[in-house]
C-alpha positions, -999 to +999 in steps of 0.1 A: -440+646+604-472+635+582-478+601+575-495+591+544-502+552+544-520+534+511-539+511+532-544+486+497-509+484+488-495+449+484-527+438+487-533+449+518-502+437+537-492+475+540-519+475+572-493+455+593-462+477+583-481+507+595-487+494+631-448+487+629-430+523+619-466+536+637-451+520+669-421+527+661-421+565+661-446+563+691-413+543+710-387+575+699-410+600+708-416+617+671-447+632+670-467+622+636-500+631+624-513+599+599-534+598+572-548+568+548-553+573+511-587+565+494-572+568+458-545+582+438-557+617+434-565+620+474-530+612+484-515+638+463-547+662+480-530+650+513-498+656+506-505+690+491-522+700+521-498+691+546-474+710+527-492+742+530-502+736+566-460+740+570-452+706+570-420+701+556-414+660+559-439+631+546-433+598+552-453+572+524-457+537+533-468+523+502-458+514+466-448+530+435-479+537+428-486+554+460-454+580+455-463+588+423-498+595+437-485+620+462-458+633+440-487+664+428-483+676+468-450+677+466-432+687+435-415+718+435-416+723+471-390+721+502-407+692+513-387+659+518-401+623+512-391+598+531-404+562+523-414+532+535-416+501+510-450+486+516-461+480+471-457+448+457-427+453+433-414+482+450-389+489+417-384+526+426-370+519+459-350+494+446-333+513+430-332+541+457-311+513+479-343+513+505-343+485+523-374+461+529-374+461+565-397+491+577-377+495+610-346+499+590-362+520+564-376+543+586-340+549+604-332+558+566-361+583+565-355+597+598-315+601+590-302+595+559-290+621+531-319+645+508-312+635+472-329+658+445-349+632+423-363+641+385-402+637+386-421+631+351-455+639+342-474+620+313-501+642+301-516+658+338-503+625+356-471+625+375-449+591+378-415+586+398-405+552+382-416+544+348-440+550+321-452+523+291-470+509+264-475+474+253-465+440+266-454+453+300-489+464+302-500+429+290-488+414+318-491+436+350-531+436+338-531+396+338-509+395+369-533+419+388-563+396+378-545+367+392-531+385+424-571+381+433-564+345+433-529+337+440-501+352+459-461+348+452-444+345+421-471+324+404-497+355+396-468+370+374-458+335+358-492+335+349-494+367+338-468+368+313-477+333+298-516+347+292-499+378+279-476+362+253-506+342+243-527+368+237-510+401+228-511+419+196-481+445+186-491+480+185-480+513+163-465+537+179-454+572+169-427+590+187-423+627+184-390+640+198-374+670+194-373+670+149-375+634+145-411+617+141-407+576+145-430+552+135-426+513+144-448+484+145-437+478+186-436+453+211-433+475+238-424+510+251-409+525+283-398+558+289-380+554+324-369+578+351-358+543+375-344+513+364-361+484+373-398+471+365-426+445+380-406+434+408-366+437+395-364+439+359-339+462+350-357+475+319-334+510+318-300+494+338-281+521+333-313+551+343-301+580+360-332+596+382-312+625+391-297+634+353-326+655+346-334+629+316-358+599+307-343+570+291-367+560+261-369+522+251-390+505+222-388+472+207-396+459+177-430+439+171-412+400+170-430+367+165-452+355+196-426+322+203-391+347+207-409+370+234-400+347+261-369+353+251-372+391+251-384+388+283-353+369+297-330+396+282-350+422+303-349+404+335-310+404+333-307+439+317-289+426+289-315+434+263-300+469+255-277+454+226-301+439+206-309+451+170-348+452+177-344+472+208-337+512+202-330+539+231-326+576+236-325+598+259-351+630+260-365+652+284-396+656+263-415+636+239-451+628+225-463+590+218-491+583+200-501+544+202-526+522+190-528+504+221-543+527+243-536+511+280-506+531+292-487+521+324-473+548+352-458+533+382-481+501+383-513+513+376-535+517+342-547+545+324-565+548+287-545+572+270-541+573+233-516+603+228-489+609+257-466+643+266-440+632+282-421+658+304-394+653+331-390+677+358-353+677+371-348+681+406-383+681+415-385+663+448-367+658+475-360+619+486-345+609+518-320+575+507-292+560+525-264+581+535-236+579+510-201+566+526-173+588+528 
């Protein structure tokens, strides 16, 4: 197997749960070859070439982030992915039942069942989890300014109390299949996962096998009710709610004036998006379903 490790991800802490499944495998007697990512665009290079050198299983120790960054190596190929939580939120695997432990995950990777998983792209960038605009993008840029500082919950308290404090709605235009929206928002997700920044289910009832996004915006609300908002969110009872809409689409273009857009954790300046899900598109080793 190939190894791709994002030596940065949960701020480093990934290092030690490298040694572990490293160790690991060296105790069973699986041979691995192991490489460590230098950005986003080299672990999909990674990937891509240990795909084409005939290797048919990578194993990612690392975040969100890090499998959407290998996803480009990967999509549309036989290859299977087999993961190993080592992010900070870790919302895709989550929601992929993984479990935190890295001995236990890797018994998962090494032996559980291949599950086809949609992929979506957002202009040339691929992302596994989810996609957004907004407030959500507020707070994971305060909460990575803090993370420098703090560690724990209290970087994310912080961040969404400097975010509600200073945000400003944005306008966003959806185009989607013959309908053309136009809202003054507070946010907008378009989801392939269910959960977000460490557990909230923003999409509870996302499907990442369905072959379709689901597509949340909320309308722009005064600054004091956002706490609120936010509550709703964290329980995944916000889906109910007159200000919040949802569809479902497989293909959609959002232009917004806010122009930091969110994949999978990390930040991009985008002012128009294509959205495009890929059913099917990679192949995800996750517990073994009971029979």
């Amino acid at each position: 197997m190939h190894v791709i490790a994002n030596p940065q991800a949960r701020m480093g802490k990934s290092a030690k749960i490298t040694d572990i499944v490293t160790d690991e495998l060296l105790k069973r007697g699986i041979p691995y070859t192991l490489d460590y990512t230098e950005d986003g665009a080299h672990a999909g290079g990674l990937a891509g070439k240990a795909v084409l050198s005939g290797e048919d299983f990578i194993l990612c120790i690392g975040g969100d982030g890090t499998i959407s960054n290998i996803l480009p190596g990967i999509v549309g190929t036989n290859a299977v992915l087999g993961i190993i939580p080592a992010g900070t939120g870790n919302d895709f695997v989550r929601y992929l039942g993984l479990p935190s432990d890295p001995v236990k995950a890797l018994d998962i990777a090494l032996g559980g069942d291949v599950q086809k998983i949609d992929a979506g792209k957002a202009n040339e960038r691929y992302f596994i989890n989810v996609a957004g605009s907004g407030f959500d993008v507020a707070v994971l840029r305060h909460t990575l300014r803090y993370k420098e500082k703090f560690s724990g919950l209290l970087p994310y308290v912080l961040g969404v109390l400097s975010a509600v404090f200073g945000f400003r709605h944005m306008k966003i235009k959806i185009a989607h299949e013959d309908r053309v929206i136009h809202r003054n928002a507070l946010l907008f997700n378009v989801s392939n996962g269910r959960y977000f920044g460490g557990g909230m289910r923003v999409a509870p009832t996302a499907d990442a096998s369905d072959g379709f996004f689901d597509v949340q915006y909320v309308d722009a609300i005064p600054r004091f009710k956002i706490l609120f908002v936010l509550s709703a969110f964290i329980r995944g009872k916000h889906t109910g709610w007159p200000i919040v809409h949802g569809f479902k689409a497989t293909e959609l273009t959002v232009t917004a004036s806010d122009r930091s857009l969110q994949l999978d954790g990390e930040i991009f300046e985008e002012e128009t998006v294509h959205y495009k899900i890929f059913p099917g598109a990679v192949n995800i080793r996750v517990p073994a379903h009971k029979s």
